[in-house]
C-alpha positions as CSV (number, residue, x, y, z in Angstrom):
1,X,96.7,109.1,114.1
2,X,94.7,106.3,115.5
3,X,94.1,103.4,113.7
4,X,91.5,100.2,113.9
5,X,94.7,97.1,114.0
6,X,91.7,94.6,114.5
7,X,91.6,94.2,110.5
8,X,94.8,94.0,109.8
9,X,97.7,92.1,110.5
10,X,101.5,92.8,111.9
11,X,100.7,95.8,114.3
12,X,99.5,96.1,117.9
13,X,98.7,99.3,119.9
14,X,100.6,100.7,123.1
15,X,99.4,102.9,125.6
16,X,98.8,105.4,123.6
17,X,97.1,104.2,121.0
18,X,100.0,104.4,118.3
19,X,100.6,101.7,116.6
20,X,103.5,99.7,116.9
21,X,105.2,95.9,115.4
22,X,103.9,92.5,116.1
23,X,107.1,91.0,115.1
24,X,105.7,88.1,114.9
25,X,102.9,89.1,112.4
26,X,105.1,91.1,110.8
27,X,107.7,88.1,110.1
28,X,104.0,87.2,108.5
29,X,103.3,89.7,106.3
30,X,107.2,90.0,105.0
31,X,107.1,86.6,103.7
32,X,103.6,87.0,101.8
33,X,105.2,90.1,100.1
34,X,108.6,88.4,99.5
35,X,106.8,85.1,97.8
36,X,104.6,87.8,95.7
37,X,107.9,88.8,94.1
38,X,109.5,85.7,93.7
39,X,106.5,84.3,91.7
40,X,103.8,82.9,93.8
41,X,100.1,83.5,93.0
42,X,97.9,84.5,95.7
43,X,96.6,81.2,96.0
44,X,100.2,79.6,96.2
45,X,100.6,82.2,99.1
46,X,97.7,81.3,101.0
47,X,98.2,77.2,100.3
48,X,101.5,77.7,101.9
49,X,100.1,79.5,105.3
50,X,97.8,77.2,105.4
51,X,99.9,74.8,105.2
52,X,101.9,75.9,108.0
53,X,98.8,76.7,110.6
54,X,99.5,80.4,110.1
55,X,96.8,82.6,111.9
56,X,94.9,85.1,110.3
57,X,93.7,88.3,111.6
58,X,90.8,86.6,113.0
59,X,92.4,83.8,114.4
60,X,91.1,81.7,112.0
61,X,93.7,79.1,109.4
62,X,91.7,79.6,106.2
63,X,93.5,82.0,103.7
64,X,91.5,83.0,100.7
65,X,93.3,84.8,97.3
66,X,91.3,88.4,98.6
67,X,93.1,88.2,101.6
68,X,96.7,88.1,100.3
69,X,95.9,90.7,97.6
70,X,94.3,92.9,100.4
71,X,97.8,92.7,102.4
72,X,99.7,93.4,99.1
73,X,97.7,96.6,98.8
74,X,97.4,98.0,102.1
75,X,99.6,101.0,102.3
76,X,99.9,100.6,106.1
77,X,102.4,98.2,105.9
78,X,105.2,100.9,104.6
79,X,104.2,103.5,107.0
80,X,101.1,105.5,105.9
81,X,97.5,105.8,106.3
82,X,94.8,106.4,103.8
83,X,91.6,107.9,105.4
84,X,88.0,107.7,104.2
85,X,88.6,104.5,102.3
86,X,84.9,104.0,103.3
87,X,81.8,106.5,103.8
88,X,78.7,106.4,105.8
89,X,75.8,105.7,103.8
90,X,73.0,105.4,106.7
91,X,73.4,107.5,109.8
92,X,71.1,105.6,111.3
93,X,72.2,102.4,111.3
94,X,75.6,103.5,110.6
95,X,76.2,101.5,107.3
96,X,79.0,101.9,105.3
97,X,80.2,101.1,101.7
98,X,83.5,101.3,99.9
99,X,84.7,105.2,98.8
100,X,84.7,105.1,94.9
101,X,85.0,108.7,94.6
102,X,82.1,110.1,96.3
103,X,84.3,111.7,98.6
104,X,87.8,113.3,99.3
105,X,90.7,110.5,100.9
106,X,93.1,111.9,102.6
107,X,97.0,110.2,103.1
108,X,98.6,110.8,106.2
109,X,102.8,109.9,105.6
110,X,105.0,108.4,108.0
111,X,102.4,107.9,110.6
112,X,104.0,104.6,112.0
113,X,106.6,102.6,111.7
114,X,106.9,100.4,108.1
115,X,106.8,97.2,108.1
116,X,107.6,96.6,104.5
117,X,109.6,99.3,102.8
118,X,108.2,101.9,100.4
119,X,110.0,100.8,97.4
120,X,109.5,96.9,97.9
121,X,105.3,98.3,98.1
122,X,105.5,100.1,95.2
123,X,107.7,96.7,93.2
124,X,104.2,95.1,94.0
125,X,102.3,97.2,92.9
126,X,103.8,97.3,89.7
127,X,103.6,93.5,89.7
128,X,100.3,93.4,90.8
129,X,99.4,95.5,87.4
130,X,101.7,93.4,85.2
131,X,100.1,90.1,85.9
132,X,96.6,91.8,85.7
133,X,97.4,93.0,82.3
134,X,99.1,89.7,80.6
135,X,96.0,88.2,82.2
136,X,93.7,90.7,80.5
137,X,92.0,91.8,83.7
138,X,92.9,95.3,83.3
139,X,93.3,97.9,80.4
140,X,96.8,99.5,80.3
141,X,100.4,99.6,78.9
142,X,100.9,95.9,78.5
143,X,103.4,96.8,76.4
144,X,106.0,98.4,79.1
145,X,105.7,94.9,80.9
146,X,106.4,93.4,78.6
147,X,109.7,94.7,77.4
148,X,110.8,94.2,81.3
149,X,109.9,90.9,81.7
150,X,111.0,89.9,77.9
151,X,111.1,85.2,77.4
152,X,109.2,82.6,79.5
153,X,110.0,79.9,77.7
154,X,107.4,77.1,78.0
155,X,110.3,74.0,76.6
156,X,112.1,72.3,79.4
157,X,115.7,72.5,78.0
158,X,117.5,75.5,77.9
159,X,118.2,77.2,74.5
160,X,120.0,80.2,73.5
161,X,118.1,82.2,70.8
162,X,120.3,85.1,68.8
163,X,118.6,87.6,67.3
164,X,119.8,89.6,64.2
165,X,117.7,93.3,64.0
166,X,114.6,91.8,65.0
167,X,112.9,93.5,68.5
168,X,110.6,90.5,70.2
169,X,108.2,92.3,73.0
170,X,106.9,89.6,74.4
171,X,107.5,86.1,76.5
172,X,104.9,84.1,74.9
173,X,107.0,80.9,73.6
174,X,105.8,77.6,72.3
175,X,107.8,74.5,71.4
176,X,107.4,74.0,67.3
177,X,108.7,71.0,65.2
178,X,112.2,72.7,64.9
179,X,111.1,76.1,65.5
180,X,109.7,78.5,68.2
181,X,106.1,80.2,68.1
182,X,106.0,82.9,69.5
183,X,103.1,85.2,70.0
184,X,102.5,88.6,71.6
185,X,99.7,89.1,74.2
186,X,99.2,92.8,73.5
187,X,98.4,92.4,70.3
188,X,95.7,94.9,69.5
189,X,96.6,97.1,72.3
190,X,99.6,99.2,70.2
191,X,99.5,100.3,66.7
192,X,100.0,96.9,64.1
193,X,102.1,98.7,62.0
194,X,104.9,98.4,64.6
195,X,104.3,95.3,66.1
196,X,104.6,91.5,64.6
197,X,102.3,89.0,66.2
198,X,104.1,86.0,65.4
199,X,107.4,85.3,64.9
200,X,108.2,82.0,63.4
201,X,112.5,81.3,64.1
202,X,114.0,78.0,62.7
């Protein structure tokens, strides 16, 4: 399958038209998928490249936050193409516009060599979705985020907190006077009757 690499970084193109690894791009695009998962916010990501005169695609040094989530989401970078992202709209003039459905995509597996393995993709994905959700950008299961990512705690001192039969979803924590407040974000999105909003813990 051949592929446009002039939109995306960490590939070239050899004789035959296959693609194949920039290395050095590729170092690139490990490191913005690494800092994803250790934390960093898109624009953190991009600050950083910046920061260090990293090139973009276009040869340019200005990294926006659409950028990095477009790398995070590109499914070439573990080995596979999706086709007809985009459709033709006007023959004539050859215009083109995002595929929302109007027509059938089609994946083609193991077309090239990964770049970023399947199941670090698919951790960022996941990511991608939990901080969309606590954010309230997107409608979903807040809830099973929730449990896997369980205490940020907002106090700089580290406390242990016990708990005796009580199940706390959430990582929502604010310093009291002698106490914790702690409050859920997906309140509203499960049924009340098995959920406390607040819990106060002395």
């Amino acid at each position: 399958m051949l592929v446009n690499t002039t939109r995306f970084l960490g590939y070239d193109k050899n004789e035959d038209g296959e693609l194949i690894i920039n290395e050095e791009q590729a170092e690139l695009v490990r490191r913005v998928f690494r800092e994803y998962l250790e934390g960093k916010s898109y624009a953190a990501i991009a600050k950083g490249l910046m920061k260090n005169k990293r090139k973009t695609v276009t040869g340019g040094e200005r990294w926006w936050d659409s950028t990095i989530s477009g790398m995070l989401e590109n499914e070439k970078y573990y080995g596979d193409v999706l086709l007809q992202k985009t459709i033709t709209v006007d023959f004539l003039n050859h215009k083109r516009k995002e595929n929302k459905g109007q027509a059938q995509k089609y994946i083609v597996n193991d077309n090239h060599q990964p770049i970023i393995p399947k199941e670090i993709f698919d951790k960022v994905q996941d990511e991608k979705e939990r901080r969309a959700l606590l954010k309230g950008n997107l409608v979903g299961d807040r809830h099973k985020y929730c449990s896997k990512y369980p205490f940020k705690r907002y106090n700089s001192t580290i406390r242990t907190i016990s708990f005796t039969g009580i199940f706390l979803c959430c990582d929502i924590i604010t310093p009291r006077l002698n106490s914790f407040l702690f409050h859920c974000p997906i309140w509203g999105s499960i049924p009340k009757f098995s959920h406390r909003r607040i819990l106060y813990l002395n």
